[in-house]
C-alpha positions as a Markdown table, in Angstrom:
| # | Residue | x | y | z |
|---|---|---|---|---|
| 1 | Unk | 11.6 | 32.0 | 12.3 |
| 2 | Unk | 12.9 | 35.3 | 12.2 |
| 3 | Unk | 16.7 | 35.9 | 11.8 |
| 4 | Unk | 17.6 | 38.7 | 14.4 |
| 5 | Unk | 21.4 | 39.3 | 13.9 |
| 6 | Unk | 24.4 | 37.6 | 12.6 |
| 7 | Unk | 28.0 | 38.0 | 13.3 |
| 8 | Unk | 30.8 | 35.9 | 11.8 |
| 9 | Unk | 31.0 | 33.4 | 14.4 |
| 10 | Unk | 27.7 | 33.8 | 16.1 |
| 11 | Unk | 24.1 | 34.1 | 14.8 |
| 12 | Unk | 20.7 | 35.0 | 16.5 |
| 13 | Unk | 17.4 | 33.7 | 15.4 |
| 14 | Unk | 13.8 | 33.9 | 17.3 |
| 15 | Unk | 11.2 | 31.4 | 16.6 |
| 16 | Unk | 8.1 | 31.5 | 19.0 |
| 17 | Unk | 10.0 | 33.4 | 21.4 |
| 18 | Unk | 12.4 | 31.1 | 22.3 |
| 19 | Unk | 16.4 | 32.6 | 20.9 |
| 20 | Unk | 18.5 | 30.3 | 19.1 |
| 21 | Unk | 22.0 | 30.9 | 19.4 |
| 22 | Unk | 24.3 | 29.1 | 16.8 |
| 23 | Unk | 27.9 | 28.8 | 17.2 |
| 24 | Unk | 30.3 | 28.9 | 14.0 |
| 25 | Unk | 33.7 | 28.4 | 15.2 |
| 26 | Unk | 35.0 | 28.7 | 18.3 |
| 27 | Unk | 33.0 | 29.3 | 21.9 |
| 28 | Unk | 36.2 | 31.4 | 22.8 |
| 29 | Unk | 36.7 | 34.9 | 24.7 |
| 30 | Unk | 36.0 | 36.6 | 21.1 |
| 31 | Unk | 33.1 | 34.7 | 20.3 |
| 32 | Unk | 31.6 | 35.2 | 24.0 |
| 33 | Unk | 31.3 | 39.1 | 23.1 |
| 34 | Unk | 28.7 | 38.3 | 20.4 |
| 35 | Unk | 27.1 | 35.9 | 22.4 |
| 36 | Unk | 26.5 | 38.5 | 25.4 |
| 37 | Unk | 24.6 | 41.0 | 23.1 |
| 38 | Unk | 21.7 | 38.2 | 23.2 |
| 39 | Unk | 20.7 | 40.4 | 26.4 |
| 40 | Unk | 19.7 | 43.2 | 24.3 |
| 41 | Unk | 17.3 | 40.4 | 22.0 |
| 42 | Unk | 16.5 | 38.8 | 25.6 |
| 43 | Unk | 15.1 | 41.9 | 27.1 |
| 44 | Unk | 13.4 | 43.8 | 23.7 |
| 45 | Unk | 11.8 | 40.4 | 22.8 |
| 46 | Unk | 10.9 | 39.4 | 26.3 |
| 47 | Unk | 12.2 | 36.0 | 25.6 |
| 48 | Unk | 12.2 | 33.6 | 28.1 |
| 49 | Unk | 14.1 | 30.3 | 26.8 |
| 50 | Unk | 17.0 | 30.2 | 24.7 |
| 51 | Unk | 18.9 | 27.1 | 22.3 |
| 52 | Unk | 22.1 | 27.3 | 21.8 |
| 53 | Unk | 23.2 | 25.1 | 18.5 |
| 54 | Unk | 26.4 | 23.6 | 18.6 |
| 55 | Unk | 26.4 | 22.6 | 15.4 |
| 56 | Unk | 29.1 | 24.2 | 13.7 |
| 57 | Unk | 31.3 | 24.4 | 16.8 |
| 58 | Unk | 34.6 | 23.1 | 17.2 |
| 59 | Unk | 35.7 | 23.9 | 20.5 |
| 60 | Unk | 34.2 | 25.9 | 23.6 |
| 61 | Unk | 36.5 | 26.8 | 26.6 |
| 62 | Unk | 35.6 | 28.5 | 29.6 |
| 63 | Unk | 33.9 | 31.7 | 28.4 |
| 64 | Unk | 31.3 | 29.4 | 26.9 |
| 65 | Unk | 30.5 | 28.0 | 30.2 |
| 66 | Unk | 30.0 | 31.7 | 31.5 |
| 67 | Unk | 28.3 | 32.2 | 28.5 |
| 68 | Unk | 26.1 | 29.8 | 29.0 |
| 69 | Unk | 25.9 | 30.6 | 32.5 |
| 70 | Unk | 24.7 | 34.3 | 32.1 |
| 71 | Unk | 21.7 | 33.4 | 30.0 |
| 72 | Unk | 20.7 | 30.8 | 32.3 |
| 73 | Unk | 21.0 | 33.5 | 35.3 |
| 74 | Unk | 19.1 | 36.0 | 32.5 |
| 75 | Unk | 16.2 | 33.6 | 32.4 |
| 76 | Unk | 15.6 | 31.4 | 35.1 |
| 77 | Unk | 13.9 | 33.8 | 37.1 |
| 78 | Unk | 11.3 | 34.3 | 34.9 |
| 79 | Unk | 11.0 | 30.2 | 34.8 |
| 80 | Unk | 13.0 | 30.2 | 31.4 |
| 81 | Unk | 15.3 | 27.3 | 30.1 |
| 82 | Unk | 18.7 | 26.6 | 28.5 |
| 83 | Unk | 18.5 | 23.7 | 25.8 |
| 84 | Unk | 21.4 | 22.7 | 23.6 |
| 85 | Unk | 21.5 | 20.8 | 20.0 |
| 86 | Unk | 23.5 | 19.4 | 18.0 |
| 87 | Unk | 26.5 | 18.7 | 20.8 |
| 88 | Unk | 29.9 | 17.5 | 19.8 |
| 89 | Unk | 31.4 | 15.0 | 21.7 |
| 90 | Unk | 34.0 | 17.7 | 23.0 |
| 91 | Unk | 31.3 | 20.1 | 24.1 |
| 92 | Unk | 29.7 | 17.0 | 25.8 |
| 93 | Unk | 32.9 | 16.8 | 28.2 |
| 94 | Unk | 32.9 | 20.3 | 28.8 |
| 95 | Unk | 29.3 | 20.6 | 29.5 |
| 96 | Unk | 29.1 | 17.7 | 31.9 |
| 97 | Unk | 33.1 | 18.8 | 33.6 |
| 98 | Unk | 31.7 | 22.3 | 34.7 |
| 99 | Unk | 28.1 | 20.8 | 35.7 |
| 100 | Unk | 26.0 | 22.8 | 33.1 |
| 101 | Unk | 24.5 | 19.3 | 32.0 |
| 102 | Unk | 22.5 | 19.6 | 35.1 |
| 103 | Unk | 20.8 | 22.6 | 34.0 |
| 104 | Unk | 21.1 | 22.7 | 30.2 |
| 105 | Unk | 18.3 | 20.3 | 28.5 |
| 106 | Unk | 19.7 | 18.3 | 25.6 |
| 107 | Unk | 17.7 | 18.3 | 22.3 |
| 108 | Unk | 17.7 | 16.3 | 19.3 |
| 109 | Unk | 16.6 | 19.5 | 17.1 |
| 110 | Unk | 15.0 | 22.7 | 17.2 |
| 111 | Unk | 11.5 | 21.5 | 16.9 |
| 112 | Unk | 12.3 | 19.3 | 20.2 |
| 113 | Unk | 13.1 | 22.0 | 21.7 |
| 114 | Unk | 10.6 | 24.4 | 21.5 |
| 115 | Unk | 8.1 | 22.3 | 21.5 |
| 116 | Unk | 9.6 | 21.3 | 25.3 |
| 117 | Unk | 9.7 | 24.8 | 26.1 |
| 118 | Unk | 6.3 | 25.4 | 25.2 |
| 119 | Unk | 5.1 | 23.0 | 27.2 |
| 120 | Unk | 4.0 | 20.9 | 25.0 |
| 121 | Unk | 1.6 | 23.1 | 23.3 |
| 122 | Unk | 1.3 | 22.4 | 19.9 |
């Protein structure tokens, strides 16, 4: 895993060329700046699926939807998906309220996740 960039509320990570995004905080307006310079890792490191862990978050209004909504638009047309971990109850509602649970896959860890992504490949 290699650790690309971390700001106070928002780390980057890249493990088999999938971005993992973890939250500290707040999914706010503020945070949703750091978030967006995942574009610059997305594009240099050609990655195609992203995580976002939720661990650490305690709250996500509507810039984390289009947050979330930009990668997805980043990556889906190079067949890419949007996975989630560690989901709070509270990010649950907010997730399934603005329809991103239809596109986001849920995943019980990290290892789930890329392992999904990679299509199974071990």
């Amino acid at each position: 895993m290699i650790k690309t960039k971390t700001e106070q509320s928002v780390e980057f990570e890249i493990s088999e060329r999938v971005l993992l995004i973890k939250i500290n905080g707040e999914l706010d307006h503020h945070a949703s700046i750091y978030v967006r310079e995942a574009d610059e890792i997305i594009c240099r490191e050609r990655i195609i699926n992203i995580i976002f862990n939720f661990e650490n978050t305690s709250f996500m209004d509507s810039s984390g939807i289009g947050v979330i909504m930009g990668r997805y638009k980043k990556i889906r047309d190079f067949g890419g998906k949007i996975g989630v971990i560690n989901v709070s109850d509270n990010v649950e509602k907010i997730l399934m309220f603005s329809g991103l649970n239809k596109i986001v896959n849920h995943y019980s860890n990290i290892e789930e996740g890329i392992n999904d992504m990679r299509g199974g490949i071990i």
